[in-house]
C-alpha positions as CSV (number, residue, x, y, z in Angstrom):
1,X,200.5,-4.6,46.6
2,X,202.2,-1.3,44.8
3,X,204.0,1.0,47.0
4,X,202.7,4.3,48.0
5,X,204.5,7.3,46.1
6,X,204.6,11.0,46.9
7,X,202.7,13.1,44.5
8,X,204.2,16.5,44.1
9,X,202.3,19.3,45.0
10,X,202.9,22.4,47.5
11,X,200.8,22.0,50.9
12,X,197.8,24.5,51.2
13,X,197.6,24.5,55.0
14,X,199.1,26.0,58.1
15,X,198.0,24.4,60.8
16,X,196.3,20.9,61.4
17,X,192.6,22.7,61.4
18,X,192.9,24.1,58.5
19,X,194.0,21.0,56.7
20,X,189.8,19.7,56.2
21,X,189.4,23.3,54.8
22,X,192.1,23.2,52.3
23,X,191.2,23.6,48.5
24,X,193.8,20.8,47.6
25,X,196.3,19.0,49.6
26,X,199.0,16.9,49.0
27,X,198.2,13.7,48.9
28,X,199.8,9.6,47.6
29,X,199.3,7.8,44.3
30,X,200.1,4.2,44.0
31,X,202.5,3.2,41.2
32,X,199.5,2.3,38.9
33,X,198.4,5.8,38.9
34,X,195.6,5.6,41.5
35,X,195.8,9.0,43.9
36,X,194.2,10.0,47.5
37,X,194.0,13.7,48.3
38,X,192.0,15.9,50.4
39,X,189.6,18.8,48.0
40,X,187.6,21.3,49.3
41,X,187.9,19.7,52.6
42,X,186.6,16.1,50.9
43,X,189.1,12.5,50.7
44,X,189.0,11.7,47.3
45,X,190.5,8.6,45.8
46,X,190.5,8.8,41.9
47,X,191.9,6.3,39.4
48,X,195.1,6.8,37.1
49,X,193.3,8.9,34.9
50,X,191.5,10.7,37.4
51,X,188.2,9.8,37.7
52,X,186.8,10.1,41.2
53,X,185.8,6.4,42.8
54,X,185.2,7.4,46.4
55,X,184.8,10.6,48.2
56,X,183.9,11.1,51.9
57,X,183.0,14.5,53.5
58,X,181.4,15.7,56.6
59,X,179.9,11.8,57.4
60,X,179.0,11.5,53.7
61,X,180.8,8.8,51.7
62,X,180.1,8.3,48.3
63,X,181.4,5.4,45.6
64,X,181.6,5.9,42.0
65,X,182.4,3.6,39.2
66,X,183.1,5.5,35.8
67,X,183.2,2.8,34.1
68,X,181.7,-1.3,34.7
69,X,180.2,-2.9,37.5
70,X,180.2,-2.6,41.5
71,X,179.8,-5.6,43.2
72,X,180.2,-5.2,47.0
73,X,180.9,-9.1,48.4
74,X,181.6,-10.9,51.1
75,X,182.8,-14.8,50.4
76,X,183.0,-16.2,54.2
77,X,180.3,-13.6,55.5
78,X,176.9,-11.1,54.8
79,X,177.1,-8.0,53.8
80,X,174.5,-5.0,55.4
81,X,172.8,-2.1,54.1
82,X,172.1,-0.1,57.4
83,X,170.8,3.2,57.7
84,X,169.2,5.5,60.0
85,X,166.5,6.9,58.0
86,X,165.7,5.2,54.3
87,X,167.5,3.2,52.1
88,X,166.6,4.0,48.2
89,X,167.5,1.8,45.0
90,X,167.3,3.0,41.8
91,X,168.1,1.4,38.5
92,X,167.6,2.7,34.4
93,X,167.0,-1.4,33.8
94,X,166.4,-4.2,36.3
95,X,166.6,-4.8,40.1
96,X,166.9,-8.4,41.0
97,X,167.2,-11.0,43.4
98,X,168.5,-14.4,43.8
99,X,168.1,-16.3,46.9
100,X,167.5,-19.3,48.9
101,X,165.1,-17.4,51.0
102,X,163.8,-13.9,51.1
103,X,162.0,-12.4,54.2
104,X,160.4,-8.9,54.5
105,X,158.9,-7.9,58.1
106,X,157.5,-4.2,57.5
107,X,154.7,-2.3,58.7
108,X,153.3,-1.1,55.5
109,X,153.4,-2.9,52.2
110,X,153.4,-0.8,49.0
111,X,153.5,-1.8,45.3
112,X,153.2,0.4,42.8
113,X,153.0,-1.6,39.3
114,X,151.8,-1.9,35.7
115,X,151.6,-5.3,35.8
116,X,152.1,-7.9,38.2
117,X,153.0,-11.7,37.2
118,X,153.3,-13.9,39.9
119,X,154.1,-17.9,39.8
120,X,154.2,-20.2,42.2
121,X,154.4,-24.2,42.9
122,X,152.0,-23.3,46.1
123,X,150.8,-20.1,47.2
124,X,149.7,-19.5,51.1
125,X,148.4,-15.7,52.3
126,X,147.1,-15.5,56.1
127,X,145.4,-12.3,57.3
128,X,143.5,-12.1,60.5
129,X,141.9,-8.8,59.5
130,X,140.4,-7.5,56.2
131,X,141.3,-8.6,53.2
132,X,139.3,-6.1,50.6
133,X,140.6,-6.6,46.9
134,X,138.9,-3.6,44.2
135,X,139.0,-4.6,40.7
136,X,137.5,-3.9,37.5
137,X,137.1,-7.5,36.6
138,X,138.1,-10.6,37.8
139,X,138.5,-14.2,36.8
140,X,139.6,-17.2,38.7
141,X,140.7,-20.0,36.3
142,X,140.8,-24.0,38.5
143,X,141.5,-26.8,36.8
144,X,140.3,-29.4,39.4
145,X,138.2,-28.0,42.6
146,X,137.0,-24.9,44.1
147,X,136.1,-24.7,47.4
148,X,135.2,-21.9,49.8
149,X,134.7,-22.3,53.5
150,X,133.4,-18.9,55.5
151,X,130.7,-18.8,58.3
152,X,128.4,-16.9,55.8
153,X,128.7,-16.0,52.2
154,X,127.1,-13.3,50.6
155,X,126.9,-13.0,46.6
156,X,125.3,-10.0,45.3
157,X,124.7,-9.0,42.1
158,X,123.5,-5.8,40.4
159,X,122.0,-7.5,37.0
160,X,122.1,-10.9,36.8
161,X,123.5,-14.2,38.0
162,X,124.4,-17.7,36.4
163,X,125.2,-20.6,37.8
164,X,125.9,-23.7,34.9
165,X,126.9,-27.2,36.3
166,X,125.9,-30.6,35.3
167,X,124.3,-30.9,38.8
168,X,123.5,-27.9,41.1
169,X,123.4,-29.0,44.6
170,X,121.6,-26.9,47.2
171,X,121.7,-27.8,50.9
């Protein structure tokens, strides 16, 4: 671990409540160049050349990476996004996940998507309520059976309807 050295700079405060308020402040660098300081009453801690990689300020904390990736991790443990209002993910390419196991529990569900591929080895949705699906067309491709089970079934159809099968059996 490098030692801690003194950067040289005059102190702009007088007193201890002032110090948060203080354009800069003196602050340490680390022997590979690395620096903490307090500006305009933010801690900043900024690589050797000076690009800013944290900064916390009135119960705001920020992390920067000018350059690569940043991987938060936790080998022996879990790591936890927590927040009291929303959490928000944004990316100019591709979010993804990898996983054993992946469990949402939310109120509301909201997908917003051009397209939607979904593959599965089996596929199970339970919904005691309504399930209402609106689509301009729709096709259902099985390669061995189809069955429906319901109380009553209702098939409506504004023009016409076809039903082809070797055998049609009614009853």
């Amino acid at each position: 671990m490098a030692a801690a050295a003194k950067i040289e700079r005059p102190v702009v405060w007088e007193a201890a409540k002032e110090f948060a308020a203080a354009t800069v402040t003196e602050g340490f660098a680390l022997r590979d160049g690395a620096h903490a300081r307090v500006r305009d009453g933010a801690l900043e801690l900024s690589d050797a050349r000076g690009r800013l990689l944290f900064r916390y300020r009135d119960g705001h904390a920020e992390v920067f990476a000018p350059e690569g990736d940043v991987t938060l991790a936790a080998p022996n443990g879990k790591v936890v996004l927590k927040s009291g209002r929303d959490i928000e993910v944004e990316a100019a390419g591709k979010v993804s996940i990898a996983a054993q196991s992946l469990a949402q529990r939310v109120e509301t569900y909201e997908l917003a998507a051009g397209r939607i591929y979904e593959k599965a080895r089996d596929a199970f949705r339970d919904v005691s309520g309504l399930l209402q699906q609106r689509v301009g067309r729709a096709r259902t491709l099985v390669s061995d059976v189809y069955a429906l089970y319901s109380r009553r079934s209702v098939l409506v159809s504004k023009h016409e309807t076809s039903v082809d099968g070797e055998r049609i059996l009614i009853g």
